[in-house]
N, C-alpha and C positions, 0 to 999 in steps of 0.2 A: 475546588478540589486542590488541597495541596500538593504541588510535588517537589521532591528533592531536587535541591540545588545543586550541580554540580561538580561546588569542592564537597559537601557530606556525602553525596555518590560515590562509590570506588567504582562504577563501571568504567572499564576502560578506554579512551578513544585513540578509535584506529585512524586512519587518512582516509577523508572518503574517496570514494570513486566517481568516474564520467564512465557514461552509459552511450553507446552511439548504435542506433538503428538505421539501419541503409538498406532501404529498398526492400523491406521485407513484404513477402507475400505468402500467401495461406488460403487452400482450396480446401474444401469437405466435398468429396465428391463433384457434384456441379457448380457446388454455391462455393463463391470467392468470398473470403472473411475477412481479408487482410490485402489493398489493394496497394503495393508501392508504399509501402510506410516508411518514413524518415525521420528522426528527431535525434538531437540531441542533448542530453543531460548532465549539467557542471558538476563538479564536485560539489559535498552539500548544500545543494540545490533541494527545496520542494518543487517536484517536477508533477503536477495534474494531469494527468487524460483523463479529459471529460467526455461525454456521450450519452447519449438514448440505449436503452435496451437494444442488445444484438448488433452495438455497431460494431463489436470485435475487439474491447475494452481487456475482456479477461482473457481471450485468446493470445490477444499481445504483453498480457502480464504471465501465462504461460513460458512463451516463449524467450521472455531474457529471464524466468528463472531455471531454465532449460529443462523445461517437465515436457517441451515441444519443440517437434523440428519445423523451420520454415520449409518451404517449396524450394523457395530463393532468396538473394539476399542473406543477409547477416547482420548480428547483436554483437558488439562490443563492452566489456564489462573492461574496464582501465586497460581497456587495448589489448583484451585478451578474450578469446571466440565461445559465447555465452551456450552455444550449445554444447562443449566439451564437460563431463563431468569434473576434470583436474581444474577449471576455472572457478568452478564453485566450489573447492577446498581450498584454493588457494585465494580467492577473494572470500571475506568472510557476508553472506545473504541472508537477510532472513527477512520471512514474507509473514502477512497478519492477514488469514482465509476469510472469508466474507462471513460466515457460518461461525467465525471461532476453531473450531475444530476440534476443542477440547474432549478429552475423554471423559466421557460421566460415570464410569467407576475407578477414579482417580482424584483424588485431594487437587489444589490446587497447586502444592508443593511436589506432587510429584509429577504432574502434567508439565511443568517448569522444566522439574529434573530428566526427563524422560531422556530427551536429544542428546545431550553432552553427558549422560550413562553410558547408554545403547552405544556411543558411538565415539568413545574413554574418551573425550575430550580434556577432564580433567580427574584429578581426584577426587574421593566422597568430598572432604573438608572444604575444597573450592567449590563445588559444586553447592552445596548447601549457601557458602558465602556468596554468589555472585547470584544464585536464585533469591534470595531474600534483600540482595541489592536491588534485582531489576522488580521486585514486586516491591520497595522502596520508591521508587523512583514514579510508580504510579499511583502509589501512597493505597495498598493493600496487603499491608505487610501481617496485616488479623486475620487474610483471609486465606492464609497459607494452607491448614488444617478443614477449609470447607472442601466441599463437592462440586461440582458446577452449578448442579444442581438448585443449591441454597442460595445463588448469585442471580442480584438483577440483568438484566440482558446489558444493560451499561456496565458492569464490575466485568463481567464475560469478557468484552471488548478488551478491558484496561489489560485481565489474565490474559489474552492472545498478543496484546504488544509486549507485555512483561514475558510470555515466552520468549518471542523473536528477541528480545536484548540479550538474552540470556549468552548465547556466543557472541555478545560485543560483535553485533553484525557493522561493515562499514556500507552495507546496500542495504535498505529496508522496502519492502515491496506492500502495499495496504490495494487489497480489494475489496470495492466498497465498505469502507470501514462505518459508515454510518447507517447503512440497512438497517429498514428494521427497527429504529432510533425514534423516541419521539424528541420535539427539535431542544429540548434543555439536553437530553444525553446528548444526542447529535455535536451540538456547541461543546461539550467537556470532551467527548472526544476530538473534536477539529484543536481544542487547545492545546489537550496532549499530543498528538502530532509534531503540534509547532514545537511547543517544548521539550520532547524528545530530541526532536532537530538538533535545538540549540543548545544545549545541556551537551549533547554527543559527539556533535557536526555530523551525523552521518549523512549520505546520500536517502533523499529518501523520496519513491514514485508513491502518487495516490489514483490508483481506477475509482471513478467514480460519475455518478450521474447527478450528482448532487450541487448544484450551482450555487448553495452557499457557502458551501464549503470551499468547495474550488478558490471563489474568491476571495474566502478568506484568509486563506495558508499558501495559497500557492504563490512561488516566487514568480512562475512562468506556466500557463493552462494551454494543452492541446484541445482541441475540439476533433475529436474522431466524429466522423459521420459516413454512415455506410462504406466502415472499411480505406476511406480516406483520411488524411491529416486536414482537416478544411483548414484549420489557422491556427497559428503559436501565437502567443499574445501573454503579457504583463495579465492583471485580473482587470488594474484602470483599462486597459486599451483595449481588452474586449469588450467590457461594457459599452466602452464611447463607438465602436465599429457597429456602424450601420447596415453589416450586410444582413439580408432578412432571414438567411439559412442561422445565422448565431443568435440574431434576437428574437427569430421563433424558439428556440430551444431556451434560452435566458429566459426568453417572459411569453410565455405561450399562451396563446388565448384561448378562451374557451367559447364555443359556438354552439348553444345548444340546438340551434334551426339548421345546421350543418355540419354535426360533430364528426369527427378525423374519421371514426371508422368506417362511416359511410362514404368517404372519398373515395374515387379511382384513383 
């Protein structure tokens, strides 16, 4: 997949940002989701939280783009308090929903334009230019005029990163960006990722459960496990780490005479 290089790109780049989580915690009722969470995020940096189903991945990707309040504890966005609405006008975010999110009685061109409409960010004339930049840059500039509809589940994906550029975000937020994916899509989207990154420098978080992905984009991979940070790790240095909690979830065995669901 082609994509624009970043002198033919006009999008513009902003300064990314550092992301800092301290101590964050998160109950539903009885059940604790989020147990003391800590990390922190360099300026564009690919930053990974990886994990199993339910360990509290999308919960804490709720939470720094302040759709949620913590219990306790605090999100730092360039050292400014991530649950505050003025943090997120004044740092520019944009997230890529697991789902896409796309409107299906909407063109592709206007699923783009919808945000920086509704919410005058610019005028018609920039708006048309900097939506047919970000759908440039993910080399679907023909598919301005379809529906989602007409899109393979891979073009979907590329449309919901070409929305979020669209305000020259300097945070980008991906939840499970690869769901769903069979592993050739999977692979074009982990490369646009990267090259988004580099093309922009933004800051950019990946949720995911996807451990090749992880190790392939990520500068730096957390391992959430039940609501815990178990370990921050390079991709090499989690691989080489021998604990059995990271290399059952890396390379998980399968046991047909004892399989998992049957365990106490």
């Amino acid at each position: 997949m082609a994509i624009v290089s970043q002198e033919s790109s006009q999008i513009t780049v902003h300064e990314p940002v550092a992301v800092e989580v301290r101590n964050l915690c998160r109950s539903y009722g009885e059940t604790q989701v989020l147990k003391d969470v800590s990390f922190q995020v360099e300026p564009g940096e690919i930053f990974v939280i990886m994990g199993p189903s339910g360990a509290g991945k999308s919960v804490l990707l709720k939470h720094i783009i302040g759709l949620e309040r913590a219990d306790s504890g605090e999100i730092l966005i360039a050292g400014k308090d991530a649950s505050s609405t003025k943090t997120h006008r004044d740092i520019r975010t944009g997230i890529v929903f697991q789902a896409g999110a796309l409107f299906n009685s909407m063109t592709v061109y206007e699923n783009l334009a919808l945000y920086p409409t509704e919410h005058r960010l610019y005028d018609k004339e920039t708006i048309r230019r900097k939506v047919m930049e970000a759908l440039a840059i993910v080399s679907l500039e023909e598919a301005a005029d379809k529906i989602p509809a007409e899109l393979s589940g891979g073009m979907k994906k590329r449309v919901a990163v070409a929305r979020a550029l669209v305000i020259e975000p300097q945070l980008l937020l991906y939840d499970e960006p690869t769901s769903e994916l069979d592993p050739i899509l999977a692979a074009t989207v982990a490369e646009l990722i990267a090259t988004v990154r580099k093309e922009t420098n933004l800051t950019s978080i990946v949720v995911t459960h996807d451990t090749v992905l992880a190790k392939t984009i990520g500068n730096r991979v957390a391992l959430l496990l039940d609501g815990r940070i178990h370990t921050i790790a390079t991709p090499d240095e989690l691989t080489r780490n021998d604990d059995p909690d990271i290399q059952d979830f890396l390379h998980p065995k399968i046991d047909l005479d004892n399989p998992r669901f049957r365990r106490s």
